[in-house]
Backbone as a ProteinNet text record, in pm:
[ID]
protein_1_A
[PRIMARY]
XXXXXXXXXXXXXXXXXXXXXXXXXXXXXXXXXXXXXXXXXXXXXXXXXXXXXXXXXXXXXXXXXXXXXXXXXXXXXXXXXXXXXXXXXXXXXXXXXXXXXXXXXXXXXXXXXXXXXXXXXXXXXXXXXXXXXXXXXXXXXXXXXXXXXXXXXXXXXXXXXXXXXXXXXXXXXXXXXXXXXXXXX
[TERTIARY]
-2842.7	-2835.3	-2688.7	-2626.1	-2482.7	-2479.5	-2389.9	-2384.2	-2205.5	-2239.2	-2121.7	-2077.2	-1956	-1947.3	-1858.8	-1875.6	-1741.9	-1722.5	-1617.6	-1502.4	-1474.8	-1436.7	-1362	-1292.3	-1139.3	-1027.4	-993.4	-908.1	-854.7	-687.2	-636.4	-434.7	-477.5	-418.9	-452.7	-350.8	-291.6	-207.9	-346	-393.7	-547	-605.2	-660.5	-713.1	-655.7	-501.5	-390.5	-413.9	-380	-405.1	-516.8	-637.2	-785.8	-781.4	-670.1	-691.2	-628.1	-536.2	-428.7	-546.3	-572.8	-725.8	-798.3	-857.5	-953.9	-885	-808.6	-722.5	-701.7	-650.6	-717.8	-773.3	-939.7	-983.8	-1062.4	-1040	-1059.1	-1143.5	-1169.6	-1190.3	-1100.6	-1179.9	-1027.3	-1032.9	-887.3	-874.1	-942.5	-1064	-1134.8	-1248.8	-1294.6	-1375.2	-1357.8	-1203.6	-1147.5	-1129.2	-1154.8	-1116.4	-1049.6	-972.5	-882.8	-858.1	-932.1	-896.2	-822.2	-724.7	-640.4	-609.2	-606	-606.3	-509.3	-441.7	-315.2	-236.8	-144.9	-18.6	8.5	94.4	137	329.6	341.7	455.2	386	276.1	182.6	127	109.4	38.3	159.3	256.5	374.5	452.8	435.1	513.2	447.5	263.4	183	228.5	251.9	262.4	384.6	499.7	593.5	569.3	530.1	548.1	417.5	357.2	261.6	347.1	325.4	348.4	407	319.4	329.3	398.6	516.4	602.1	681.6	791.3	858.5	983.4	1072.4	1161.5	1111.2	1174.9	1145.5	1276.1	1417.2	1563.8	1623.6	1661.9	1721	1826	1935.2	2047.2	2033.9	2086.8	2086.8	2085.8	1975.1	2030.1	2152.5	2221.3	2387.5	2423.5	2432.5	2498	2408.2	2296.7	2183.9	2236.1	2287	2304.5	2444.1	2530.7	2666.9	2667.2	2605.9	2591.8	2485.2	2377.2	2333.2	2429.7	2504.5	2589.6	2712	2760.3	2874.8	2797	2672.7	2641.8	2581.2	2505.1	2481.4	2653	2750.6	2829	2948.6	2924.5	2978.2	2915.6	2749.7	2636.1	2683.7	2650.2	2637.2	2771	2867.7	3009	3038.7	2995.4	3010.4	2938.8	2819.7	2682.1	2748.1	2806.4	2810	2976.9	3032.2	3141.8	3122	3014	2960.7	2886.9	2849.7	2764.4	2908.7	2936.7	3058.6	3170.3	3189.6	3265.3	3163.5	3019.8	2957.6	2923.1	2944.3	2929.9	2817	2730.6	2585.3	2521.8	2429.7	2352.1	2231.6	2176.5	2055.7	2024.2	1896.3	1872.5	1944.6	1913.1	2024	2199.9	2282	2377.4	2484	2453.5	2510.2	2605.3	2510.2	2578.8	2670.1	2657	2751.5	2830.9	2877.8	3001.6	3012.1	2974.3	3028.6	3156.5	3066.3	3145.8	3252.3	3287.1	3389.4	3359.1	3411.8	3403.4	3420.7	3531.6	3600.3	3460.4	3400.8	3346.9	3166.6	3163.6	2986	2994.3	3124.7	3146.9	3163	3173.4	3183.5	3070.1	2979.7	2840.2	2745.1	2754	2687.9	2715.4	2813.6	2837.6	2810.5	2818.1	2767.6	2652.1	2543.8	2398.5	2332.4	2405.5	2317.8	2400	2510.9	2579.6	2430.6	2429.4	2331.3	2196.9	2139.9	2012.2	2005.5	2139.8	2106.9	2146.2	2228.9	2249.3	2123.9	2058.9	1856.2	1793.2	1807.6	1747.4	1745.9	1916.2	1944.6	1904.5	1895.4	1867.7	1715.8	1663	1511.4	1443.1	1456.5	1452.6	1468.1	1589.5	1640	1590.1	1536.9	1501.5	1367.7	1362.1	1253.9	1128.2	1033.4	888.9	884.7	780.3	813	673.1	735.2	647.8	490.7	374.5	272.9	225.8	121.1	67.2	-1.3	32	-50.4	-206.5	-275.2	-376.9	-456.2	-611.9	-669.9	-697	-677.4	-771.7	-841.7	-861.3	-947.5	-985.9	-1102.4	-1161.9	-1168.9	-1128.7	-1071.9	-980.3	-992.4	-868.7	-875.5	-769.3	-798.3	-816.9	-745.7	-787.5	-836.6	-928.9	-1004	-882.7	-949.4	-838.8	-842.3	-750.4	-751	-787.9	-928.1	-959	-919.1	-938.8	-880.5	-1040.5	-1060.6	-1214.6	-1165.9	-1229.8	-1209.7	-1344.6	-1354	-1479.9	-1505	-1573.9	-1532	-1699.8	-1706.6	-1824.8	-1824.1	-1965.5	-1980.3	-2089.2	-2079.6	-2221.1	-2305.8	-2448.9	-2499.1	-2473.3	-2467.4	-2474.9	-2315.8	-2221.4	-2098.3	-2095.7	-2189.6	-2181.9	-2108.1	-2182.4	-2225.6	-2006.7	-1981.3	-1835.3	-1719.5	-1789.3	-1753.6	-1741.3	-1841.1	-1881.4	-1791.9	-1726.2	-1705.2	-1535.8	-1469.5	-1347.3	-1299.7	-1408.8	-1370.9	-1336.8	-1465.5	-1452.4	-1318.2	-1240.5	-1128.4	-1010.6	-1018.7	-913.2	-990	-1082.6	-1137.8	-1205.7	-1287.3	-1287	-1382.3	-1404.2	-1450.7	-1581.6	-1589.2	-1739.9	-1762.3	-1847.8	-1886	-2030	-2081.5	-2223.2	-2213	-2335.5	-2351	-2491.9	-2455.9	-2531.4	-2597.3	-2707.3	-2751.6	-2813.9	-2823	-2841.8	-3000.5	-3089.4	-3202.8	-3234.6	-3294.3	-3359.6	-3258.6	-3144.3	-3083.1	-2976.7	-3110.6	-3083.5	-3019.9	-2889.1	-2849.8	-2937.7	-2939.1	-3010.9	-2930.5	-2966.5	-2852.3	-2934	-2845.2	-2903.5	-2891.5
3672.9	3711.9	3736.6	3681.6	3661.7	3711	3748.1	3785.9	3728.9	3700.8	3618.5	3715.9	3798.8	3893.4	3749	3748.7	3648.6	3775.8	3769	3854.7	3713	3744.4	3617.1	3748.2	3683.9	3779.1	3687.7	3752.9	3706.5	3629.3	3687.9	3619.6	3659.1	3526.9	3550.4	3688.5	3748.2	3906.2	3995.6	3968.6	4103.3	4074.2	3915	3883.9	3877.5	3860.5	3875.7	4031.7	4106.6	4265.6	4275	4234	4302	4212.8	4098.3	4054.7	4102.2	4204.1	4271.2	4414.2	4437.1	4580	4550	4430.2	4398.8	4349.2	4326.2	4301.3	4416.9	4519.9	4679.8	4740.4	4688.6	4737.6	4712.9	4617	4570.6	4427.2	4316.8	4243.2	4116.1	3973.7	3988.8	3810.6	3805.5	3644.5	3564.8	3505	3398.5	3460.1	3563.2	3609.7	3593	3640.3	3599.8	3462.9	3438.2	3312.9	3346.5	3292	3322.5	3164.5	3131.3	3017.6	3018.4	3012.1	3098.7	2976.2	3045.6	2946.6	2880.6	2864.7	2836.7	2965.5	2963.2	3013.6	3051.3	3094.7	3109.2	3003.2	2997.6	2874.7	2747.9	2746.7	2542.4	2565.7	2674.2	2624.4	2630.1	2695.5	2682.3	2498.6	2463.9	2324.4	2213.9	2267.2	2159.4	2111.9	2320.7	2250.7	2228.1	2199.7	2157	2032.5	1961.3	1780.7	1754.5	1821.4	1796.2	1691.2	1596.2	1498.5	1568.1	1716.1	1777.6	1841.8	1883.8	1956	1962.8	2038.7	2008	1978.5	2011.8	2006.4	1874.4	1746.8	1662.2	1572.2	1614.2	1590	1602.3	1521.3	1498.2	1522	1500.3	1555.7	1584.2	1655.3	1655.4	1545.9	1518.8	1370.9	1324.5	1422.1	1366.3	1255.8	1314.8	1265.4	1151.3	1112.8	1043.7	909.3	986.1	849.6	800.5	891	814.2	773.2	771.1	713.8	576.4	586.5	472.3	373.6	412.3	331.2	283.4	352.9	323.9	198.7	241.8	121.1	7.2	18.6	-82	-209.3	-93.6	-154.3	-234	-184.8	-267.9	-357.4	-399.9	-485.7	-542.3	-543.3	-642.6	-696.1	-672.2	-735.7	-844.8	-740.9	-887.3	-1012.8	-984.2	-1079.5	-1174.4	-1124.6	-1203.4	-1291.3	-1218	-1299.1	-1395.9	-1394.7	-1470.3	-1598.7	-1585.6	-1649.4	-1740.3	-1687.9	-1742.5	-1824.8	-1825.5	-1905.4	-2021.2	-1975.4	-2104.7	-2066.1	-1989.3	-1963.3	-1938.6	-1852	-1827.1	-1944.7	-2014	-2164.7	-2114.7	-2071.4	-2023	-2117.4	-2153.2	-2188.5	-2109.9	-2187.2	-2156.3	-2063.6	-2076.5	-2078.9	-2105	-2219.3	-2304.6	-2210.4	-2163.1	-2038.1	-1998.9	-1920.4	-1819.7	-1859.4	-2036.2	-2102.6	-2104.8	-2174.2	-2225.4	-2067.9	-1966.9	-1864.9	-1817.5	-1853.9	-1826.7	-1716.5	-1691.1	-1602.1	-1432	-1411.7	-1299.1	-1230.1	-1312.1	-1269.1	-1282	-1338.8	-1311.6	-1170.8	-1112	-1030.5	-912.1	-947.1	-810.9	-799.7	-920.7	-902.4	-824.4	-894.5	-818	-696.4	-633.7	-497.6	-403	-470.6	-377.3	-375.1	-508.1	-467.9	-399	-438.3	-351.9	-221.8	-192.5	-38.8	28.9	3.6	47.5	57	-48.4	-59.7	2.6	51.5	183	305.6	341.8	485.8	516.2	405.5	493.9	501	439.1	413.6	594.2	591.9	737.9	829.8	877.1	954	990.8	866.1	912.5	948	864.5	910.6	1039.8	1158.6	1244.7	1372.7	1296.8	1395.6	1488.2	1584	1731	1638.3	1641.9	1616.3	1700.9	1707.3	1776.3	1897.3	2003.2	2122.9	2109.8	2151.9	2137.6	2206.1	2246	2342.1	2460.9	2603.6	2642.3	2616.2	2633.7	2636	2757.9	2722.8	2850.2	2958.9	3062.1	3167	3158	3163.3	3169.6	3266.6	3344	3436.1	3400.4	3486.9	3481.6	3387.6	3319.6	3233.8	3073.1	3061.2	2886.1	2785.6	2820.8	2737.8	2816.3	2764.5	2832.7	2919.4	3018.6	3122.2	3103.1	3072.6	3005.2	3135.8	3102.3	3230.3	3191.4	3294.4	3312.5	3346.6	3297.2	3334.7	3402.2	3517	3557.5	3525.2	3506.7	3494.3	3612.5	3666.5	3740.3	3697.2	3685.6	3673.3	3820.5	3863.3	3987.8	4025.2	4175.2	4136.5	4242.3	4218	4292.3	4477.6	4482.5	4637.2	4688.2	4589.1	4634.3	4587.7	4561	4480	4623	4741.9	4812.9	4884.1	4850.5	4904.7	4795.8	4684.3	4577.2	4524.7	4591	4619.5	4717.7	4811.5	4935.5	4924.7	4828.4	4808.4	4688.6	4615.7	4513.8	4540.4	4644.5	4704.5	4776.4	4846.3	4920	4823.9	4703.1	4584	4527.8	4547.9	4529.5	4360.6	4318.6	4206.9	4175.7	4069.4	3984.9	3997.7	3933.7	3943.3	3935	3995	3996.5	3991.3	3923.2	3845.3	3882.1	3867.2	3922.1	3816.3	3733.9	3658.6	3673.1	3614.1	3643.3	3523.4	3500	3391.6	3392.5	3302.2	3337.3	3207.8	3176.4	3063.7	2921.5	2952.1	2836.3	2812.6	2916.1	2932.3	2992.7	2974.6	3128.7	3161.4	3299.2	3356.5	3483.1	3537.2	3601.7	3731.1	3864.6	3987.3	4077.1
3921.5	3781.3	3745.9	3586.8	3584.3	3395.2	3394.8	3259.9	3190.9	3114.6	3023.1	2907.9	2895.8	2762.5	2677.3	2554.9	2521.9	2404.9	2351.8	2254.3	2119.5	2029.3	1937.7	1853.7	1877.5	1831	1736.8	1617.5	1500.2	1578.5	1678.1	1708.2	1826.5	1893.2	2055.5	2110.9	2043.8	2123.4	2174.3	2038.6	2070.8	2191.7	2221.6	2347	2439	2407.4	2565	2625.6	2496.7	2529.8	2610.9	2554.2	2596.8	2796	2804.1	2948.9	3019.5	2965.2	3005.1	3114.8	2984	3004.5	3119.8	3099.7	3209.3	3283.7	3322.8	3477.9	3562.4	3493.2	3501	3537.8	3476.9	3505.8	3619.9	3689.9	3842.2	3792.6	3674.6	3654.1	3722	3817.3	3829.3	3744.4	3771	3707.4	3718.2	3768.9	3800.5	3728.9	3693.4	3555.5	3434.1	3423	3312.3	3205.6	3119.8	3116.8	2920.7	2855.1	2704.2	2681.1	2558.7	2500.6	2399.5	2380.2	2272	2113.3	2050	1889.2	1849.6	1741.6	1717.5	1692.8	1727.5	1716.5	1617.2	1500	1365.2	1354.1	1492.5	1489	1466	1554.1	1550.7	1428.6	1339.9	1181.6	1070.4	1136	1041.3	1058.2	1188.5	1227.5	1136.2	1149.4	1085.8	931.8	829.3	717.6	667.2	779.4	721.4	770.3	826.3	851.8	742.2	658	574.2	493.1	451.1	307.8	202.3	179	11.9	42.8	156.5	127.2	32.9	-12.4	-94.1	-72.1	23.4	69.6	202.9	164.9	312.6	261	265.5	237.4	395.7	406.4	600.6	523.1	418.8	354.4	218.1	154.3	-37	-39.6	-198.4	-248.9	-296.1	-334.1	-431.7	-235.2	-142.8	-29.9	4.9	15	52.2	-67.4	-192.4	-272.8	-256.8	-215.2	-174	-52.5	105.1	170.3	157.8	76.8	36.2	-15.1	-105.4	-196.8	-95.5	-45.5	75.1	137.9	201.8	274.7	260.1	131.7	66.3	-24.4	-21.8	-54.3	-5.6	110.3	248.6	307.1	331.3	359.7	238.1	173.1	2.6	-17	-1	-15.1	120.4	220.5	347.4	321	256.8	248.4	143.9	34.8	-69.3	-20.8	68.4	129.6	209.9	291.7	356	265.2	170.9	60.4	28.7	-64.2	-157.3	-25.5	69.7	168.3	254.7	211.5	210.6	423.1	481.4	593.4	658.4	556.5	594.8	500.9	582.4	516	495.9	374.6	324.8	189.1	178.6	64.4	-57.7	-179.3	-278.1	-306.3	-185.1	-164.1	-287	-361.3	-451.3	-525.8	-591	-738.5	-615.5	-557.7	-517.1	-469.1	-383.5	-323.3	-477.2	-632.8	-721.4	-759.5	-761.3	-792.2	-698.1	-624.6	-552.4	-436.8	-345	-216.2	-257.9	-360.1	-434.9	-515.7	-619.5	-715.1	-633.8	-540.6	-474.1	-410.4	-346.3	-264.5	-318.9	-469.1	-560.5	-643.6	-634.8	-714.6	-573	-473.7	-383.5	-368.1	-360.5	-348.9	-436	-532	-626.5	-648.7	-615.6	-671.2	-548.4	-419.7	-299.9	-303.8	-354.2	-315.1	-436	-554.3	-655.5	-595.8	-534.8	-486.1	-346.5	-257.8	-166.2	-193.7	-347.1	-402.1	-452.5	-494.3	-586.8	-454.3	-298.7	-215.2	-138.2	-125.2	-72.4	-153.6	-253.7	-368	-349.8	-400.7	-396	-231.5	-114.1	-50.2	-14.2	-21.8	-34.3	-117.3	-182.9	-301	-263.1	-344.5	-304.2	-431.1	-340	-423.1	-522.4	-645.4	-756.7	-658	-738.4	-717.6	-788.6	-663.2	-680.9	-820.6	-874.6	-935.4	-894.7	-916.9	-796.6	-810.3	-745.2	-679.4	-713.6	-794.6	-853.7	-734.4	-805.2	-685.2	-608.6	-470.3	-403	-300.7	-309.7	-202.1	-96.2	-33.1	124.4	198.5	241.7	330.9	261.8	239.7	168.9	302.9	430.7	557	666.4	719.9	834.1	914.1	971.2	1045.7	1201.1	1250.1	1403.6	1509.1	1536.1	1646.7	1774.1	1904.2	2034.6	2134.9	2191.8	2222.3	2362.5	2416.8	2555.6	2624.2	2770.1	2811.7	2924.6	2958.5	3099.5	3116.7	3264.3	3311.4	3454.4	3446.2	3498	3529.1	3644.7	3692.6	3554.5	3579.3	3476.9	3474.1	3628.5	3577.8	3537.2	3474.9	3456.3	3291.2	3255.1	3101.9	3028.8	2986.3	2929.2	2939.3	3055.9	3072.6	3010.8	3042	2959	2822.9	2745.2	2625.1	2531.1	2600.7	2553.3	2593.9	2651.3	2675.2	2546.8	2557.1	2479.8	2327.6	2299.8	2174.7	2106.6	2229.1	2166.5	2163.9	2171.6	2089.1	1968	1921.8	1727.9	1764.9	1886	1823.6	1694	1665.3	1524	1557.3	1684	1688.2	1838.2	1927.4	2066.6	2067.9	2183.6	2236.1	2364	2443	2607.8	2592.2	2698.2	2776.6	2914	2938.3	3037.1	3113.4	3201.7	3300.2	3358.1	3289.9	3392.2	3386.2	3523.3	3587	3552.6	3524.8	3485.6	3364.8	3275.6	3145	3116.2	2921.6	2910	2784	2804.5	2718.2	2615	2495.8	2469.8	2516.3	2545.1	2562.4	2439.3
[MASK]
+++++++++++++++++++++++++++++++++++++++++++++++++++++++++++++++++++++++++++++++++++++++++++++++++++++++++++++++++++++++++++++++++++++++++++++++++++++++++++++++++++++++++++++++++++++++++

């Protein structure tokens, strides 16, 4: 005959504490068992890689659009130098040898420096702020519990019961083992 107490704590500290107790109290580790929840760092990490953040700027945009533009305007001037000297052989080439090597190298630069300053910019830029979000009773996302398990013999439940209690858990169950089965007590 085997008895199972389980505990469900609100932040795994409470259930670290309460394994702290029962280590103590001559329980030993291979009884023990703490499945612990998330963290308040792993739900903070989650909602910042969320999409709807608001802030997802690897630099300000003013810089995001002058390094766009820098490099779009250095790509786009080689390209169109390359064009206009007739060096790179791509379909419709023509216009841009007719226009000379000087003037492809300054159309390119300028339409790709432009087309990587809106590139850096928007990229860069802070999503617009949500609306808040109506009221809601009690928790808007499930609350990450910590489950403890201790398994024990029966005539120690009752000491077991009464240790567990003075860390507040959420909710505690006592199981009982018969013929195979568990059963709750």
């Amino acid at each position: 005959m085997r008895s199972d107490v389980t505990a469900v704590f609100d932040h795994p500290s409470a259930a670290q504490d309460a394994g702290r107790a029962l280590a103590e109290a001559g329980f030993g580790a291979g009884e023990v068992s703490i499945v612990a929840g998330e963290s308040d760092e792993i739900v903070r990490a989650r909602r910042l890689a969320s999409p709807n953040e608001t802030e997802r700027a690897v630099v300000p945009p003013d810089v995001g659009a002058a390094a766009g533009f820098m490099l779009g305007f250095l790509g786009g001037g080689f390209l169109g130098l390359l064009l206009g000297t007739g060096t790179l052989q791509i379909m419709g080439v023509g216009p841009a040898m007719a226009a000379g090597p000087f003037l492809s190298a300054a159309i390119g630069a300028v339409v790709l420096g432009l087309s990587g300053a809106l590139a850096g910019y928007v990229f860069n830029a802070p999503l617009p702020t949500l609306e808040p979000a109506p009221l809601v009773h009690g928790s808007p996302r499930p609350v990450s519990r910590t489950i403890l398990r201790v398994g024990a013999a029966p005539e120690r439940v009752n000491e077991l019961v009464d240790l567990l209690n003075r860390f507040g858990p959420q909710q505690l169950s006592v199981w009982r083992s018969s013929d195979g089965d568990w059963v709750p007590a």
